[in-house]
C-alpha positions as CSV (number, residue, x, y, z in Angstrom):
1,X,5.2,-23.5,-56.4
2,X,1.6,-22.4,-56.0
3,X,-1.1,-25.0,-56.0
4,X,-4.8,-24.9,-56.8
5,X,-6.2,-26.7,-54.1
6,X,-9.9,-28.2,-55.0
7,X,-11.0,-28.9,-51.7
8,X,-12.4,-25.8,-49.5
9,X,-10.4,-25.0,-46.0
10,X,-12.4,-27.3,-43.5
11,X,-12.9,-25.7,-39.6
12,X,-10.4,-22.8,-40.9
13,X,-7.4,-25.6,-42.1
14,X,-6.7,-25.5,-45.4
15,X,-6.0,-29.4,-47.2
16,X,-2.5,-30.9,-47.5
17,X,-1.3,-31.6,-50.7
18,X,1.0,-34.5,-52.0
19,X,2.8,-35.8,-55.0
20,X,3.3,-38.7,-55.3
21,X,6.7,-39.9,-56.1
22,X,8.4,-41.9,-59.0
23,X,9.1,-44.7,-57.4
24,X,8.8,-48.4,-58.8
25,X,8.3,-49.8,-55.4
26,X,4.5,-48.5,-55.8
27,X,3.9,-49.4,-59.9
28,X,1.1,-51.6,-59.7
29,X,0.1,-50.8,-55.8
30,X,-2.9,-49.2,-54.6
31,X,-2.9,-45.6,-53.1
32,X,-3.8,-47.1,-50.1
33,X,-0.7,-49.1,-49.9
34,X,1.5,-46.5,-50.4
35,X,-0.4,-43.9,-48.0
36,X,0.4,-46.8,-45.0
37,X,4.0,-47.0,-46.5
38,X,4.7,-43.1,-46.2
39,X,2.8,-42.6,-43.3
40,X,3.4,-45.5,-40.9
41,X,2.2,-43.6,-37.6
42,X,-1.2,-44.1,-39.4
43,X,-3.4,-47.1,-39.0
44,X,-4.6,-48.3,-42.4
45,X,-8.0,-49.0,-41.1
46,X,-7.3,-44.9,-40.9
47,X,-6.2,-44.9,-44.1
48,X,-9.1,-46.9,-45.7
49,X,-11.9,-44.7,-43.6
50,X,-10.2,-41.3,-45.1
51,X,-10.0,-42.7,-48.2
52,X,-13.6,-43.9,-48.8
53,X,-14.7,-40.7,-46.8
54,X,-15.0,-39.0,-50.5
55,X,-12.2,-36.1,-48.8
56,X,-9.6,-37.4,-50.5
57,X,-9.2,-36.0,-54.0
58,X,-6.6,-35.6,-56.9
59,X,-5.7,-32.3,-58.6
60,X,-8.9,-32.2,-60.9
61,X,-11.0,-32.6,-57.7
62,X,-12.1,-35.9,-58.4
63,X,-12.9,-38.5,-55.2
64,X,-10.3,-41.4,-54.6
65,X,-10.8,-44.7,-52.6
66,X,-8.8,-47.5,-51.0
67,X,-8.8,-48.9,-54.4
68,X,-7.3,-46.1,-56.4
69,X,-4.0,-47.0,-58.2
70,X,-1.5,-45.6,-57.0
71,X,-0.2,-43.0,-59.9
72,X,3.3,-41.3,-59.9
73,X,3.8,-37.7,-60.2
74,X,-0.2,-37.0,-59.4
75,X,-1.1,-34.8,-57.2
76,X,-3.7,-35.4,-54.2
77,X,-5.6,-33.3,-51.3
78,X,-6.4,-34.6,-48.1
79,X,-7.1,-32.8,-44.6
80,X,-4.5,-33.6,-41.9
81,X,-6.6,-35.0,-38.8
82,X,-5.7,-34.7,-35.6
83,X,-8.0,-35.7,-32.5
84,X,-8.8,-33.3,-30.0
85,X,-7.9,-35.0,-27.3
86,X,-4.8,-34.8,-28.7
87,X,-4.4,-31.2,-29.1
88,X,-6.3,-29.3,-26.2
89,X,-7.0,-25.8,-26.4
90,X,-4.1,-23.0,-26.0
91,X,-5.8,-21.0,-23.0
92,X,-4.4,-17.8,-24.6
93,X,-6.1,-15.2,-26.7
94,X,-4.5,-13.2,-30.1
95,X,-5.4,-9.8,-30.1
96,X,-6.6,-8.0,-34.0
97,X,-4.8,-4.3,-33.5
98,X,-5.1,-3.9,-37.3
99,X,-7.1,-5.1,-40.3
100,X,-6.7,-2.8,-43.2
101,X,-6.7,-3.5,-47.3
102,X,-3.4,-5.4,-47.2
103,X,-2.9,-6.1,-43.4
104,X,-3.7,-8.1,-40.6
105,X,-2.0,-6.8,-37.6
106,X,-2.0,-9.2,-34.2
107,X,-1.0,-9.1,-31.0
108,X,-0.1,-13.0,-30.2
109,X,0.0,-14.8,-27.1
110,X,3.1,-17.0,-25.7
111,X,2.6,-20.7,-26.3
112,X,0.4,-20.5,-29.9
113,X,2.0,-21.6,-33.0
114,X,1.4,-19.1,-36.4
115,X,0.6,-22.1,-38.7
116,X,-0.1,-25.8,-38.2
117,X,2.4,-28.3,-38.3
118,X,3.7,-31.3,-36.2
119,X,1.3,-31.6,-33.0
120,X,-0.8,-28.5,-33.8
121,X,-3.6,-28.0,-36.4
122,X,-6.8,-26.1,-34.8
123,X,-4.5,-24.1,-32.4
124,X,-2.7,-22.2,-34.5
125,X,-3.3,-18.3,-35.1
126,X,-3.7,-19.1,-39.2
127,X,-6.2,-21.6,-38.2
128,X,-8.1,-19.1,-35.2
129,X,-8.1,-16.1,-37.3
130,X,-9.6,-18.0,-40.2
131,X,-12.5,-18.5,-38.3
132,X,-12.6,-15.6,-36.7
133,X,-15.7,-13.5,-36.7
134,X,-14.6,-10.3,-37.6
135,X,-12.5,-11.4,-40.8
136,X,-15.3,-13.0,-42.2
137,X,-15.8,-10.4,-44.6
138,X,-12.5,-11.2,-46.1
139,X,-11.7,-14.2,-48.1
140,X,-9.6,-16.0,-45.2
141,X,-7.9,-18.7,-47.5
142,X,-5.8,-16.0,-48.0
143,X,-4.7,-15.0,-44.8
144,X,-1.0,-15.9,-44.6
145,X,2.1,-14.9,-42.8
146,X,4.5,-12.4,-43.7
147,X,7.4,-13.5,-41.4
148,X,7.9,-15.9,-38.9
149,X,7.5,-16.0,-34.8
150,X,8.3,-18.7,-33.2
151,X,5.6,-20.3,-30.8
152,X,7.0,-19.7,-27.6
153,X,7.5,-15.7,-28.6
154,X,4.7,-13.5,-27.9
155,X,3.8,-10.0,-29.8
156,X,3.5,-8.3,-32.4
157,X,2.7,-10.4,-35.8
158,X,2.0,-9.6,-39.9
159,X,-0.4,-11.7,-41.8
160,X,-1.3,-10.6,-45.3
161,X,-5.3,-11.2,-46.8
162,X,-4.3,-9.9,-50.1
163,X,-2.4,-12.2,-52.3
164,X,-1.9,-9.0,-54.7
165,X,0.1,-7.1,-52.2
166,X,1.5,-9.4,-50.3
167,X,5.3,-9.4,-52.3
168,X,5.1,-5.7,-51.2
169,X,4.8,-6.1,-47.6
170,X,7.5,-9.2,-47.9
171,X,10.1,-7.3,-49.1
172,X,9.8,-4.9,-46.5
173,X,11.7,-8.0,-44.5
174,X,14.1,-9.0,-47.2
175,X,15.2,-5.8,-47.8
176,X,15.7,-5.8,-43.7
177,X,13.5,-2.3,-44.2
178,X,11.4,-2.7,-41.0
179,X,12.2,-2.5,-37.3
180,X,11.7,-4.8,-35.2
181,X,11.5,-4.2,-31.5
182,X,11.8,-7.0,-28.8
183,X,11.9,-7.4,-25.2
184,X,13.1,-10.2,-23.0
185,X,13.4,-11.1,-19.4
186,X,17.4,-12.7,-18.7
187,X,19.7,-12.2,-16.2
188,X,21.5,-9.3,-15.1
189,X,24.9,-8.4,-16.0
190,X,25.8,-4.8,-15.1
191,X,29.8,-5.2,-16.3
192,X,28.9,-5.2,-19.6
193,X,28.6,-1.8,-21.7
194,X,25.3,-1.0,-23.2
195,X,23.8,-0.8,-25.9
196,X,26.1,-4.1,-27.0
197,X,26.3,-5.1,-30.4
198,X,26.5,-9.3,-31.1
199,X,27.2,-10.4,-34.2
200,X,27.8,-13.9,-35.1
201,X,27.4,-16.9,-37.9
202,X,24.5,-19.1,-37.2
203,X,23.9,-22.5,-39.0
204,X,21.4,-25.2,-37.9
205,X,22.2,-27.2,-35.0
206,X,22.5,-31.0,-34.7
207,X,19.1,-31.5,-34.0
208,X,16.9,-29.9,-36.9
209,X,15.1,-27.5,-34.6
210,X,17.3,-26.0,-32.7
211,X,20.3,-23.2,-34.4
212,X,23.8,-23.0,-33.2
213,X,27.0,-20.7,-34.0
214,X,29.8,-22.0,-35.8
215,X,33.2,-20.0,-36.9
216,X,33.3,-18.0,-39.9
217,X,32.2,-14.6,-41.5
218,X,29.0,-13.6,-39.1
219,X,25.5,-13.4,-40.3
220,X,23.4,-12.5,-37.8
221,X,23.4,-8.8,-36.0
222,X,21.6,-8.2,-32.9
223,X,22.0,-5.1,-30.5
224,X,21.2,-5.5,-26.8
225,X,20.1,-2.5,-24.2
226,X,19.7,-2.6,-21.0
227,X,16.3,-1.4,-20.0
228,X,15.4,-1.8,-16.1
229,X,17.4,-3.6,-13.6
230,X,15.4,-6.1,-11.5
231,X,17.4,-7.6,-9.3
232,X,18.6,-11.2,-11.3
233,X,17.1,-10.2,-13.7
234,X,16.6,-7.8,-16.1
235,X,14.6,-6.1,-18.7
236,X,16.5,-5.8,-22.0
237,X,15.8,-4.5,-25.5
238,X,16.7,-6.5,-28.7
239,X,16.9,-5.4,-32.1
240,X,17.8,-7.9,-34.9
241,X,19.5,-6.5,-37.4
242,X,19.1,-9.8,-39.3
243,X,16.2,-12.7,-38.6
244,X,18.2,-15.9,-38.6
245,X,15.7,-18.5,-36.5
246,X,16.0,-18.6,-32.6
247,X,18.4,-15.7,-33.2
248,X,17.9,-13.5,-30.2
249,X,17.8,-16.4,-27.8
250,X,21.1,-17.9,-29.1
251,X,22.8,-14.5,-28.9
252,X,21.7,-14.0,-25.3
253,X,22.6,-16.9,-24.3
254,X,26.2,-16.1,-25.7
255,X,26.2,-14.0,-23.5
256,X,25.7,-15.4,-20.8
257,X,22.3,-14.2,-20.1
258,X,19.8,-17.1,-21.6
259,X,16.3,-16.0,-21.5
260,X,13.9,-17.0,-18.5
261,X,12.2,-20.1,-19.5
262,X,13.5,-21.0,-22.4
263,X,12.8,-25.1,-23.3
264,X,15.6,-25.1,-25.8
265,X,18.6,-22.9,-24.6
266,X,21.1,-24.1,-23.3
267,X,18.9,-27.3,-22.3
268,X,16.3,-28.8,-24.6
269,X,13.1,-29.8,-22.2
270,X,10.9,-32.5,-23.5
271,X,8.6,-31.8,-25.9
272,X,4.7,-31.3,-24.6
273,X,6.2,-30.2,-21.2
274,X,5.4,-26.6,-21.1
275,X,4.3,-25.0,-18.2
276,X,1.8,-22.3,-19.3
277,X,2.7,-20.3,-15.7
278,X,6.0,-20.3,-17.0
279,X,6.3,-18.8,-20.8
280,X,9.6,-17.6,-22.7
281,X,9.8,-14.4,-21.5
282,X,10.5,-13.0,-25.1
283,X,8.0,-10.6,-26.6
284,X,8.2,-9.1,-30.1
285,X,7.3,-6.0,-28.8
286,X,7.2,-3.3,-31.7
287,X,7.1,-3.1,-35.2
288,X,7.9,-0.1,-37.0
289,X,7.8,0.8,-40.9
290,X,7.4,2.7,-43.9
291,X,3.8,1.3,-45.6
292,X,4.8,1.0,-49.2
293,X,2.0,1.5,-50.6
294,X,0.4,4.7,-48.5
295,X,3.6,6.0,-47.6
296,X,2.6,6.1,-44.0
297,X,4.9,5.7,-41.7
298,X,3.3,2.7,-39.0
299,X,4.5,1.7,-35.7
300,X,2.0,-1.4,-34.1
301,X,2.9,-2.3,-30.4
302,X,1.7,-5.3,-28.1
303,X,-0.5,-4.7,-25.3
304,X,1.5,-7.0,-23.6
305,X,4.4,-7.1,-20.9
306,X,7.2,-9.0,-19.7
């Protein structure tokens, strides 16, 4: 469900949005009272600055307070704030390869998230290229992705800036129309026969972040090539058929062959322990397709190398 947001994207993040629930624990409460309740991590001295700050605001755009009643089924708009000393810069640069009517085509680097969430809200590629000097002349609260890339993955990304289009360009990934390209770094097994097709069912793992296989009728497709032999390790080519999440990096390490410096397979490293010398060596390395609405064919390629 689309919302109008009334509050203008602030440092290139666009507001949060909540609604507030129906629940008779709050009747009679402040909005204050149940902002502490559903977000205990924040102080409500924290609360109560925010609040009387005047960027805090319900669906009509109106300013709320610390003594706003609290109103179930309203809507509000606040900015998410996170202190910069607790979210340093990313010391890697996305690359713009493409920026057409429809398109904005990037090369990303290792380590950046694509939009905020959890511990990252300014270092995000949403929140750079919003700010970015070159897209200025667009209107950047629509810039959006069109599929997903995890963090620690590297390469080539979509992002749509036209909100008329964008279901175009989408389907091109539901309708599994577009190639994707990838390469990774993993060990080297020479007694398998290449190119290797793994095919498997994936569901999500215990822990809501990670993805795991389970038995039943497969759902995921990926084919693996060997591409240069470097000793222990080795250069390989991935193409997923399908896009379930962590896909390529579960499947490799199926086969024995988990990808260099990977902090979630087959061990999960704490979070905020990444070594920036040491990324996933995973890059999403072409993208190839039919433009649906110039007919051309397009093929847009990182820069990078694993």
């Amino acid at each position: 469900m689309k919302h109008n947001n009334p509050l203008p994207i602030l440092n290139g993040v666009k507001p949060s949005y909540l609604i507030l629930p129906h629940d008779k624990r709050f009747d009679g409460k402040t909005l204050l009272y149940f902002l502490c309740q559903h977000f205990p991590f924040v102080s409500e001295s924290a609360w109560q600055a925010r609040l009387n700050s005047g960027m805090v605001v319900n669906q009509n755009g109106e300013m709320l307070n610390e003594h706003t009643p609290f109103v179930s089924g309203s809507k509000i708009f606040y900015y998410r704030e996170i202190s910069r000393e607790d979210e340093p810069r990313i010391p890697f640069d996305e690359e713009i390869l493409l920026v057409n009517n429809h398109l904005i085509v990037v090369d990303k680097p290792h380590f950046l998230p694509v939009t905020p969430s959890g511990r990252f809200l300014r270092e995000t590629l949403l929140t750079r290229l919003r700010l970015h000097l070159d897209l200025q002349h667009l209107n950047v609260a629509d810039i959006t992705p069109i599929h997903r890339l995890d963090k620690d993955t590297a390469g080539v990304m979509l992002l749509s800036h036209n909100p008329e289009s964008r279901a175009i360009y989408q389907k091109l990934f539901e309708n599994k129309t577009i190639q994707k390209t990838y390469h990774a770094l993993a060990p080297t097994r020479t007694d398998l026969h290449y190119p290797l097709e793994v095919k498997s069912r994936l569901v999500r793992g215990d822990a809501f972040f990670l993805t795991q296989e389970e038995a039943g009728e497969p759902n995921s497709h990926t084919i693996v090539n060997l591409l240069e032999n470097r000793g222990e390790m080795s250069l390989y080519e991935l193409k997923p058929i399908t896009g379930k999440k962590h896909q390529l990096r579960v499947h490799m390490m199926k086969l024995g062959m988990p990808l260099l410096n990977d902090m979630l397979y087959p061990i999960v490293h704490e979070v905020g322990t990444e070594d920036y010398n040491k990324p996933l060596k995973l890059l999403a390395k072409r993208i190839e397709f039919t433009d649906p609405i110039s007919g051309e064919y397009c093929v847009f390629e990182s820069k990078q190398f694993l």
